[in-house]
C-alpha positions in Angstrom: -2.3 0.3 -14.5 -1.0 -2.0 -11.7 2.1 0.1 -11.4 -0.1 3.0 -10.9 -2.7 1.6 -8.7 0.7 1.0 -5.9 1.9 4.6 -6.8 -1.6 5.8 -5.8 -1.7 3.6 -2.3 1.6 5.1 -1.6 0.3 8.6 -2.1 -2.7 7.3 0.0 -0.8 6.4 3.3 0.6 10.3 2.9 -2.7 11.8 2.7 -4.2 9.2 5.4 -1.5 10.5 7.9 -2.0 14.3 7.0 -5.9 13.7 7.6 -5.1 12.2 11.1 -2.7 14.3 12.4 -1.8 17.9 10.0 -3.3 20.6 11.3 -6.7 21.7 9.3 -5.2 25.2 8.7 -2.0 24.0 7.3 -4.2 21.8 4.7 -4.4 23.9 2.0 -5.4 22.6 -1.2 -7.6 22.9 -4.5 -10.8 21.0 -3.7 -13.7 20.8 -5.8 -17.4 19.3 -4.9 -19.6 18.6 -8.0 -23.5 17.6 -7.3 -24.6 19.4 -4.6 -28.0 19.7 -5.4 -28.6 16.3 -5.2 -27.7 15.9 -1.4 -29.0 19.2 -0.6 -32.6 17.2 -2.2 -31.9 14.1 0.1 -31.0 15.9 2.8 -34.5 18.4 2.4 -36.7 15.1 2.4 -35.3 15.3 6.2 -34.9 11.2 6.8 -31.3 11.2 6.8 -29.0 10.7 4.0 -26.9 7.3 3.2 -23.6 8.4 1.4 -22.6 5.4 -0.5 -19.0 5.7 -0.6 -16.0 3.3 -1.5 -12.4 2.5 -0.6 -10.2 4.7 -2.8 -6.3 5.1 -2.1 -8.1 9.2 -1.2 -10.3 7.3 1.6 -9.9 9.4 4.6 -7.8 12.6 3.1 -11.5 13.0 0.8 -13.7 12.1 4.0 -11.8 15.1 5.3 -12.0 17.5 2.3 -15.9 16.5 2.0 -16.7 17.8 5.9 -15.5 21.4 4.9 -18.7 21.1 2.8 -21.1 19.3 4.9 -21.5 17.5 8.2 -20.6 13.5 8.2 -20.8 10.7 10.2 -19.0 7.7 9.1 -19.4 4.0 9.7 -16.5 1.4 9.9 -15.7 -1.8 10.6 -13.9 -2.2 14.1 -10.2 -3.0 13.8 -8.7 -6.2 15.1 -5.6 -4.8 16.5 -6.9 -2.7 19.4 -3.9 -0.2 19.1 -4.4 0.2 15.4 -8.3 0.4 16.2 -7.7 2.8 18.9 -4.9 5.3 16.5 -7.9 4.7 13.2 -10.8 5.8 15.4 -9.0 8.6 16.8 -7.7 9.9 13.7 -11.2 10.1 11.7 -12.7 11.6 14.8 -11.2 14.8 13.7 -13.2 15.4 10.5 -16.6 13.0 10.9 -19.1 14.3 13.5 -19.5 10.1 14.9 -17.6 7.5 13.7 -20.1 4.6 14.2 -19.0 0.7 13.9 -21.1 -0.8 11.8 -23.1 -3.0 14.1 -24.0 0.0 15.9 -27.8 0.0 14.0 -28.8 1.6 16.8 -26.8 4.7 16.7 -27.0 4.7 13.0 -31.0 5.0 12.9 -30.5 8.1 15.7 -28.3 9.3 13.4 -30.9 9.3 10.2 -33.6 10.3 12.5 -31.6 13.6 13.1 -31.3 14.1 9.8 -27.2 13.2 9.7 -25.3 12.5 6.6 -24.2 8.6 7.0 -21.3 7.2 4.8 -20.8 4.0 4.5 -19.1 2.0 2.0 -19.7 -1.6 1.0 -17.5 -2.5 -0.9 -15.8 -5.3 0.9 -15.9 -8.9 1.1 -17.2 -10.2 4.1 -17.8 -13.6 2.9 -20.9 -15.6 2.3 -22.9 -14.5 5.4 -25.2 -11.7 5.0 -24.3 -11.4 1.3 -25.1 -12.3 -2.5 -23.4 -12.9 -5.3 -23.7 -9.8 -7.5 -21.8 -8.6 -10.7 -18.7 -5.7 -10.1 -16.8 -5.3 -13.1 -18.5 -8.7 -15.1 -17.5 -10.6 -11.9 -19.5 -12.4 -9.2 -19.0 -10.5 -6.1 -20.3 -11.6 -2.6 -21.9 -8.1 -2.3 -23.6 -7.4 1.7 -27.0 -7.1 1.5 -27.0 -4.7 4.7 -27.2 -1.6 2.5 -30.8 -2.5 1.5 -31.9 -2.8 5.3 -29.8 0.5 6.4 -31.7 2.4 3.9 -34.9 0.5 5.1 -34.5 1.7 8.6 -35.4 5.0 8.0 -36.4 5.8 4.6 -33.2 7.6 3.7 -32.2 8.4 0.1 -29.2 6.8 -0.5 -26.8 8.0 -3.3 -22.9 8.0 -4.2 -20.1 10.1 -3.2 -16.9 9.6 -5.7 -13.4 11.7 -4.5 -10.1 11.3 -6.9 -7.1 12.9 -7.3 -6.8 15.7 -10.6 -4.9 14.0 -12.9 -2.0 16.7 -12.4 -2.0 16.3 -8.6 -3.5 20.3 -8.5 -6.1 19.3 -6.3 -9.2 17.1 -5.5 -12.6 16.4 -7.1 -15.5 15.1 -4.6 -18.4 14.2 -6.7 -22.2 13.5 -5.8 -24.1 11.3 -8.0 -28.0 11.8 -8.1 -30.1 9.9 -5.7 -30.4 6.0 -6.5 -34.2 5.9 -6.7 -36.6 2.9 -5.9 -34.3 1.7 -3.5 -34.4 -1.1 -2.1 -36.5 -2.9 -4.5 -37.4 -5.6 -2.3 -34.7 -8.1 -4.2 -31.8 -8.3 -2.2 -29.9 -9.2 -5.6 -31.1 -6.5 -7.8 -30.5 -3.9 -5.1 -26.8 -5.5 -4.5 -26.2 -4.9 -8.5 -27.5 -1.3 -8.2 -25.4 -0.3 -5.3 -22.1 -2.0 -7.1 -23.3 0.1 -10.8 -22.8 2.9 -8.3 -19.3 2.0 -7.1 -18.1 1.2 -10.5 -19.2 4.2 -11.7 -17.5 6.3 -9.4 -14.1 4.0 -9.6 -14.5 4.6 -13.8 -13.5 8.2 -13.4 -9.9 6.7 -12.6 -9.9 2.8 -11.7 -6.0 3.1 -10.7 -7.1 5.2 -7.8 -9.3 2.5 -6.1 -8.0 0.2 -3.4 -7.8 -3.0 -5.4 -5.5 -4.1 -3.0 -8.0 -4.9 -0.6 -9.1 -8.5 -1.8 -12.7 -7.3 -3.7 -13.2 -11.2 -5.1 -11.7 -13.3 -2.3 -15.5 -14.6 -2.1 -16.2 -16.6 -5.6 -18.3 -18.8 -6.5 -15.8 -21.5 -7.6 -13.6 -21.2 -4.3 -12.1 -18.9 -2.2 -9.3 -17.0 -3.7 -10.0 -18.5 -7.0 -9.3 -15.0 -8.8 -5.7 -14.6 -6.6 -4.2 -18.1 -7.2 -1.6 -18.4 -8.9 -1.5 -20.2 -12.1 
């Protein structure tokens, strides 16, 4: 499973650089969207829609593939490297309507208010600010509490958008998962664990084609790093 997880970032930089820069009529491929009905439910209750989503190796090649279906804007976390931040930006502004950094609140509640589709995926570490410990795969995970109050802001249903590869490379599979109800709860905790069931679900289809390279656990309760020492 390791092995595979590198083959499937490898095959992730490809796609990343044919979302960003192959023209849209040259991308020609099998693409299938399961679950429609329950955005097209969301997105009748007209608040706005909060697309959970998650850091596969498919990220922005399946951000792509999912706006031939429906509008999207997309939330981000600014880049450090100003070039790098300048080429990412760029690149995803050729599939999602905005591409909002994620302290933008203010743009994001326009956004909801017009009705948009909002993805945004949380599952990062950002360390012990803003966060709670909550269980991803049986392990503690500092898990941002921001998804409660995005989805607070407006009233928008929030549910979870899963892409992945077919298993013989023939194509893709985008696939909406019904709307995550009594949410939030009003316990930042609970809510954390709901939104991570979400993730994990959607990662279960294939786990080798998430981004596990990406430090999920670099935030632990018994230190940081405590899961990547070496021993």
């Amino acid at each position: 499973m390791v092995r595979q997880v590198f083959v499937n970032n490898g095959i992730g930089l490809f796609e990343t650089a044919m979302a960003w820069w192959t023209p849209r009529e040259r991308l020609d491929m099998k693409v299938t969207l399961k679950g429609r009905e329950h955005l097209d439910a969301a997105l009748a209750q007209g608040k706005g829609v909060v697309l959970l989503g998650a850091h596969f190796s498919t990220l922005d090649l399946g951000g792509l593939l999912f706006s031939n279906f429906y509008p999207v804007d997309a939330m981000y976390r600014r880049h450090n490297n100003p070039l790098l931040e300048r080429i990412i930006t760029r690149g995803r502004q050729r599939f999602f309507d905005l591409v909002i950094e994620r302290s933008n609140i203010r743009t994001v509640l326009k956004a909801l208010r017009q009705n948009h589709i909002v993805w945004y995926a949380p599952d990062q570490d950002f360390g012990h600010r803003h966060s709670v410990y909550a269980p991803f795969f049986g392990v503690p995970a500092a898990t941002i509490t921001a998804t409660s109050r995005m989805v607070k802001l407006n009233g928008s249903p929030i549910l979870m958008l899963a892409q992945h590869r077919l298993p013989d490379y023939s194509g893709y599979e985008l696939e909406l998962f019904p709307i995550i109800t009594s949410f939030p709860s009003g316990d930042e905790e609970a809510d954390a664990k709901r939104v991570n069931q979400e993730i994990e679900r959607a990662i279960r289809k294939d786990p080798a084609q998430y981004m596990w390279v990406h430090r999920r656990f670099k935030t632990h309760p018994q230190g940081k790093n405590y899961l990547y020492r070496q021993r």
